[in-house]
N, C-alpha and C positions, 0 to 999 in steps of 0.2 A: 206282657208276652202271653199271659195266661186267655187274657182277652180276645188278644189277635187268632192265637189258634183257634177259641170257640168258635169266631166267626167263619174262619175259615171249615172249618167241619161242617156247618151250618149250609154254608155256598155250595159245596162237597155235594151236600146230599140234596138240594134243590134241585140242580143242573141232573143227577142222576135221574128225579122223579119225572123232570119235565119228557127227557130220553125215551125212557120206557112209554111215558103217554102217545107221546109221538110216533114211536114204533106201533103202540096199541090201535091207535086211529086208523094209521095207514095200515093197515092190514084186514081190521074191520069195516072200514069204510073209504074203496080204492078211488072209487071212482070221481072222490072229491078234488083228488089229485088229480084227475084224468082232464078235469072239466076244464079246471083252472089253467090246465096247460094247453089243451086245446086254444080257448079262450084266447090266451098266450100267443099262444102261434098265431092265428087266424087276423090278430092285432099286429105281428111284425111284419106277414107277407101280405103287401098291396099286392092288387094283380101287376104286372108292367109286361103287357102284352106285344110281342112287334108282327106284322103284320108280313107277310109272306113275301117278295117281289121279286120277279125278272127283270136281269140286266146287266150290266157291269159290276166284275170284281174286281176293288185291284188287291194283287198280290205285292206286299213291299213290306218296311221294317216302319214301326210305329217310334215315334220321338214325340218328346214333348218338347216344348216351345212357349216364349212370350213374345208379344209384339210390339214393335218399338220401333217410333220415328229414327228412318233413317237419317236424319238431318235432327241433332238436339241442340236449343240455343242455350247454354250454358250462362247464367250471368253472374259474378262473382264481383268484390267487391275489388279494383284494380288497384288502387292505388296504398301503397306500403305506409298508409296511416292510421292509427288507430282510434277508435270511435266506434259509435253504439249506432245500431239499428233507429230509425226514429218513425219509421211508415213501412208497412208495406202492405200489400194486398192479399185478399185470402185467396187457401187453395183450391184447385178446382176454377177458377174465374177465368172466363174467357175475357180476352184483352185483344185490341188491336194494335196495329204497328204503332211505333211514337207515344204508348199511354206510359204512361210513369209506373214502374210495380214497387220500386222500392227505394228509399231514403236513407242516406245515413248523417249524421249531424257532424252540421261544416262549421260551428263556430269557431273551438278552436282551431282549425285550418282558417278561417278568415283573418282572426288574431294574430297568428303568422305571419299572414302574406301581410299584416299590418306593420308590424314589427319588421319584415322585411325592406318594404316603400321606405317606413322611417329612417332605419338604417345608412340605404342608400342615400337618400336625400341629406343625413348628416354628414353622411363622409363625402361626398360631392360638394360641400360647401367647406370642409378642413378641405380637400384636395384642391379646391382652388387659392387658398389660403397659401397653403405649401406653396404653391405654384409660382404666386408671390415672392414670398417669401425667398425662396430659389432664385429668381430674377435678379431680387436687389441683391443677394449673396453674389453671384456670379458677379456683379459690378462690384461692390467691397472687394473683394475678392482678386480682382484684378489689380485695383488698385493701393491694396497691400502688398501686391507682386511686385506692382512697377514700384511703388517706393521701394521695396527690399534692393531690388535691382539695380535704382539708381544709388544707394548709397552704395553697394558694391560698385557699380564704375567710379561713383568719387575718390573711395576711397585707393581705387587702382588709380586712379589719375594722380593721385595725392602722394602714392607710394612713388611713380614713377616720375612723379615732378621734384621731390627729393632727391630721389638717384640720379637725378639727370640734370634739374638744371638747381636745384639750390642745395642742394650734399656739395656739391663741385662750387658753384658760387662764396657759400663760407668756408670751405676749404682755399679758396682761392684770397679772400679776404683776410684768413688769419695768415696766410703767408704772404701779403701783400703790407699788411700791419708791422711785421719782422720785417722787412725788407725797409718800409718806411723806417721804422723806429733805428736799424742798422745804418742807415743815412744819417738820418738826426742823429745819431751818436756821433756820427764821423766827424760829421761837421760839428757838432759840439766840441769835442777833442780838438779838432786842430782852431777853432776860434779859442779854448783854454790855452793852447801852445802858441798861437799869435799874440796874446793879451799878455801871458807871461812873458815871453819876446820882448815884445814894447816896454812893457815894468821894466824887466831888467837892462835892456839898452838904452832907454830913453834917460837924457841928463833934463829933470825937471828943476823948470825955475823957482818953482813955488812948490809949495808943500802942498794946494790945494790940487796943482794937475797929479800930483805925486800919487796923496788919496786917492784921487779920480781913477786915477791908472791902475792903481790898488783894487778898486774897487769894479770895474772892468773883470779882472782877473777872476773877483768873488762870483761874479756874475755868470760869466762862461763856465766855471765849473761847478754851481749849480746847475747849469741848463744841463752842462755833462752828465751828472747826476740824474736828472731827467729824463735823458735820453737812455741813460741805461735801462732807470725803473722802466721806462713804456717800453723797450724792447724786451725788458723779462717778463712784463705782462704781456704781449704780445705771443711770445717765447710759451709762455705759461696755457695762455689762451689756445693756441694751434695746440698744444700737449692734450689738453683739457676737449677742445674738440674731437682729436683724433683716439682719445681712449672711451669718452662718456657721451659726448652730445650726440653724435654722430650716430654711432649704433645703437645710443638707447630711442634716437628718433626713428629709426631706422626698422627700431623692434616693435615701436607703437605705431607707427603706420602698417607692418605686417600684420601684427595683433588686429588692428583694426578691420583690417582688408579679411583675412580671415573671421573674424566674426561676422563683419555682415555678409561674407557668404554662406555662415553656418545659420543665420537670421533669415539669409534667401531663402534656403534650403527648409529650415522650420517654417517660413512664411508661405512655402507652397507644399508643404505635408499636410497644414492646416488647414489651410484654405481646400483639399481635396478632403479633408478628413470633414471638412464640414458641409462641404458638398453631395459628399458619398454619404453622409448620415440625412442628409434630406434628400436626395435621390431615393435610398431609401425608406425615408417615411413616407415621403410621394408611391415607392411601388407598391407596400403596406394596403397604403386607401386605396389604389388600384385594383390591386388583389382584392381586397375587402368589396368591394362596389361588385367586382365580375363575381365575384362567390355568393353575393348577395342576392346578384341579378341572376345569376346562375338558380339556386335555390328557390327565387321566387317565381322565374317562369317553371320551375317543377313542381313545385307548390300548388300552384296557377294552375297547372293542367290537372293536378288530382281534381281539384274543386269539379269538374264535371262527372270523374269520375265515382261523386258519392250519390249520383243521381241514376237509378238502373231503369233503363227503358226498352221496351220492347222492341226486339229488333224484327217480326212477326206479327203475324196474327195467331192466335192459339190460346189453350188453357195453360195456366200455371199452376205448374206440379214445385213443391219444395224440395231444396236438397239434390246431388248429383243420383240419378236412378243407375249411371255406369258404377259406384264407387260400393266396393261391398260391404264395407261398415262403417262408423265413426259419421255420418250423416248429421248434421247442427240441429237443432232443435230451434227454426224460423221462429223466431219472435220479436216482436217490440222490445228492445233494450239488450237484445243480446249482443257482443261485441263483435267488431265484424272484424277479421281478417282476411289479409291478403291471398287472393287466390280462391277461397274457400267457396265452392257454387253454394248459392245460398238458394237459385231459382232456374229452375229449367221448364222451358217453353220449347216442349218438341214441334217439327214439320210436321203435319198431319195429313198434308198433302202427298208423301211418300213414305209408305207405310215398310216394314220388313219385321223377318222372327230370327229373335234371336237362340239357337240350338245348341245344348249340349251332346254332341253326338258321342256315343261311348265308344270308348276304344278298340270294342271287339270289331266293330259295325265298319270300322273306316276301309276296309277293304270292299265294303258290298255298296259305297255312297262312293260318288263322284261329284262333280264342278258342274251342274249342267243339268242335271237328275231332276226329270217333273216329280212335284210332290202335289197333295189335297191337303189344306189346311181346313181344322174342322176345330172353330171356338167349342172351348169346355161348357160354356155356359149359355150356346145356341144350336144343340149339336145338327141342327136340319141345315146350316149352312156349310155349303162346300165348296172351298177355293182353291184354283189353282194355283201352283211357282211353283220354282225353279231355285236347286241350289245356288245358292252367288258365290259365296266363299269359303273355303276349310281351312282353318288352321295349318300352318305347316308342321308345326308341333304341340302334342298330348301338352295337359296341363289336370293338375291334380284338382277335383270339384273343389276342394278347398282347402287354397291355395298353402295355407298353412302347416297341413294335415297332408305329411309325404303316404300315410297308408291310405288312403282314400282313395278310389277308381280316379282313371285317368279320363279324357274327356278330350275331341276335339271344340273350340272354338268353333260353330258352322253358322251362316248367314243365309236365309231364305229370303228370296224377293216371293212379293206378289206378283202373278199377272194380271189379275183381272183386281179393280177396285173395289169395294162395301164400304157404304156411310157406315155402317154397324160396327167395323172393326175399328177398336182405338187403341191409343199408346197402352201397355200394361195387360191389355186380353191375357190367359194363360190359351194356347190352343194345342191341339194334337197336330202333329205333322208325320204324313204316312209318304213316305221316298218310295214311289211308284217304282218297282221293278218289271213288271207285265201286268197286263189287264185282260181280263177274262168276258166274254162277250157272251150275253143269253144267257146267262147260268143263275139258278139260284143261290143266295147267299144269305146268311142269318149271322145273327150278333153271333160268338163265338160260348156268352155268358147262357147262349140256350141250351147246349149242348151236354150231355151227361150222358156218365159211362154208368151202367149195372151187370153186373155177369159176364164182363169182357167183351159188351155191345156197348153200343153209340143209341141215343133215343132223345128223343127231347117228347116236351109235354106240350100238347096242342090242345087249344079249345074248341070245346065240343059243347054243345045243347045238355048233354046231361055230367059238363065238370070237363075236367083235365083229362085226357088220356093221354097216355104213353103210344109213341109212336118209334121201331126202330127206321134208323137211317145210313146211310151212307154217304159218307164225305170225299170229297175230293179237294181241290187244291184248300190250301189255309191259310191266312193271314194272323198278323198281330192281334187283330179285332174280330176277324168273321172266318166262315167256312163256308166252301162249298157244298150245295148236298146234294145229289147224285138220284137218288132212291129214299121215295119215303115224304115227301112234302111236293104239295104241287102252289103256283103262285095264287095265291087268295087267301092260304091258311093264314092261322094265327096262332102262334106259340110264344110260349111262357119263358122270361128269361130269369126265372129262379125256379125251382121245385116247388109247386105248388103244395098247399097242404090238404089231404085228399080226405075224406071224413068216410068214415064205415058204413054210412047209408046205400041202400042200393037204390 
């Protein structure tokens, strides 16, 4: 700490010594000062002399201006895929109509539209498959129908061929069985009641007709016996039909009849259900082919648009010159998107200025108003137009920035043409209100007030003299002078620096 302040007490009193010398110097010795500044001066004012003339002034409001093809060729990259820059031309290059200015790399776009061909080309070859496929279906198809169908008629043939003619037929057999076997009984009974008869009437001579007759008897009432048993099977049989056979055949041929119609009916749920799932894998690869073919002719059509050609003749400028900021930085490998102007090639053949006219001004401008356009960087040229277009409404200089002066949008034509003028010139634009005929006029920058006069400084043989004058009317740029300059002079449009010599 002890150090730091030495130093500083030290610095203290340098800065003090060097002060006073300084003061010492210039007091004793003024003119060092005098020379140096002279010098000074004599080095920043060139002479810029303008030279006296009669003739027209015009009296109007001064605007600046740039000039800018009215017609800009905009070219951007069109197509909504993404990829790198791979050529283009530098700026400033004049180009003809048809020349190529810039590239952007279609590999992977060719890749695509590869992948897409392929696509197609595989599912056009399953779609014919299907296709196939479908055909022989719809013939199977049918022909599981008609069989389901035809066992359903058999089986109704079969139900009503029971009820109709063989239910009724052993129906009619077991009761024809009873009817027989009640016959054979009868007459069994009455042959036991004749044989018994003869036994006991008959006076036999022999024992052996006796037997005989005996034996007769044994016989007849077995058959009797006989005839019972088969009329109670008979008997039994019609029971046995009319409880069991009857209606359990009765319930398997319904059974029957109703399943193969519930078989028709799953035979044609099927048969649709397998139709409808390849109908729809057929619409699938249809779909799939038009989405393909769809995507590749847009595919298709980018591929030109990675190629940017001149749709003029003209130089190319980079970049949209309409767009106020955010402008790409054009280069080999930059990514290009969609939309984004990467190259603009203005008309050069019809030129215009683009004006911000400020908002106090729009009442003294009109539609129509001859103007003089005077390039900043040629001021001896002067060209005629005509306002073209004004704004209908103010807009803040920018655009961003609601404090900012308001400004109309104004568009100046040319009338008359100059090779000299190109896209981008900055020029003055002066909105001719009157024009003044025979008068002298002088830059406005000649003119200076001393002691509540008007004078400017003219060259003379022995330096600048001061001359008063008189003005009349005034512009943005010039003045009238009245009194005090005749046409030939030559005055000073800064204050000259005048030296004490006489």
């Amino acid at each position: 700490m002890k150090i730091r302040a030495h130093w500083k007490k030290i610095l203290l009193i340098t800065i003090g010594v060097l002060i006073i010398a300084g003061g010492a110097l210039y007091f004793f010795a003024p003119n060092l000062f005098r020379v140096k500044k002279a010098s000074s001066g004599e080095s920043r004012a060139p002479d810029r002399i303008y030279p006296v003339k009669r003739g027209e002034m015009v009296i109007g409001i001064m605007l600046k201006g740039s000039v800018n093809a009215k017609t800009k060729h905009k070219l951007a990259l069109e197509a909504p895929w993404a990829t790198k820059l791979i050529r283009v031309v530098d700026e400033n290059k004049r180009v003809k109509k048809g020349d190529v200015v810039a590239e952007f790399e279609a590999a992977d776009l060719l890749l695509r539209i590869d992948d897409y061909k392929l696509t197609i080309e595989q599912t056009k070859k399953d779609l014919a498959i299907a296709l196939e496929e479908r055909a022989v279906l719809v013939s199977t198809n049918k022909a599981d129908i008609r069989l389901a169908r035809d066992k359903v008629t058999d089986c109704e043939d079969a139900y009503s061929k029971y009820v109709r003619l063989e239910g009724p037929r052993d129906r009619d057999t077991a009761e024809l069985n009873i009817s027989e076997a009640e016959t054979e009984l009868s007459e069994a009974k009455e042959a036991v009641a004749t044989a018994k008869n003869e036994y006991e009437t008959t006076v036999f001579a022999t024992e052996d007709e006796e037997n005989k007759a005996k034996q007769a008897v044994t016989d007849a009432e077995k058959k009797r016996e006989s005839a019972e048993t088969k009329l109670n099977s008979a008997i039994l049989e019609r029971k046995l039909f009319k409880r069991y056979t009857y209606p359990n055949k009765l319930k398997t041929l319904r059974n029957n009849l109703a399943q193969a119609k519930l078989d028709y009916e799953k035979t044609k749920v099927r048969t649709q259900s397998l139709l409808t799932q390849k109908n729809n894998q057929i619409y699938r690869y249809e779909i799939t082919i038009r989405n393909n073919e769809r995507q590749l002719k847009r595919h298709s059509s980018w591929l030109p648009m990675l190629t940017l050609i001149a749709p003029v003749d003209g130089i190319v400028t980079y970049g949209d010159p309409d767009r106020l900021w955010g402008n790409p930085e054009v280069k080999v490998g930059m990514d290009g998107r969609r939309k984004q102007v990467i190259i603009t090639i203005p008309d050069m053949s019809r030129m215009i200025v683009d004006v911000n006219l400020p908002e106090q001004y729009r009442s003294k401008v009109a539609v129509g108003d001859p103007v003089i356009i005077t390039p900043e960087s040629i001021q001896t040229i002067k060209i005629k137009g005509k306002i073209a277009s004004i704004a209908s409404l103010p807009v803040n200089i920018i655009p961003w920035d609601k404090s900012t002066p308001k400004i109309y949008r104004t568009v100046v034509d040319f009338s008359d043409d100059n090779p000299k003028i190109v896209s981008g010139m900055s020029v003055q634009v002066e909105v001719v209100s009157r024009i003044l005929k025979d008068v002298i006029s002088i830059p406005i920058e000649a003119v200076f007030e001393e002691g509540g006069k008007l004078l400017v400084y003219r060259k003379a043989s022995s330096g600048p003299e001061k001359v008063n004058v008189r003005i009349g009317a005034t512009s943005d740029s010039a003045v009238e002078v009245t009194e005090g300059l005749s046409e030939g002079d030559e005055v000073y449009l800064y204050r000259p620096f005048q030296t004490t010599k006489k």
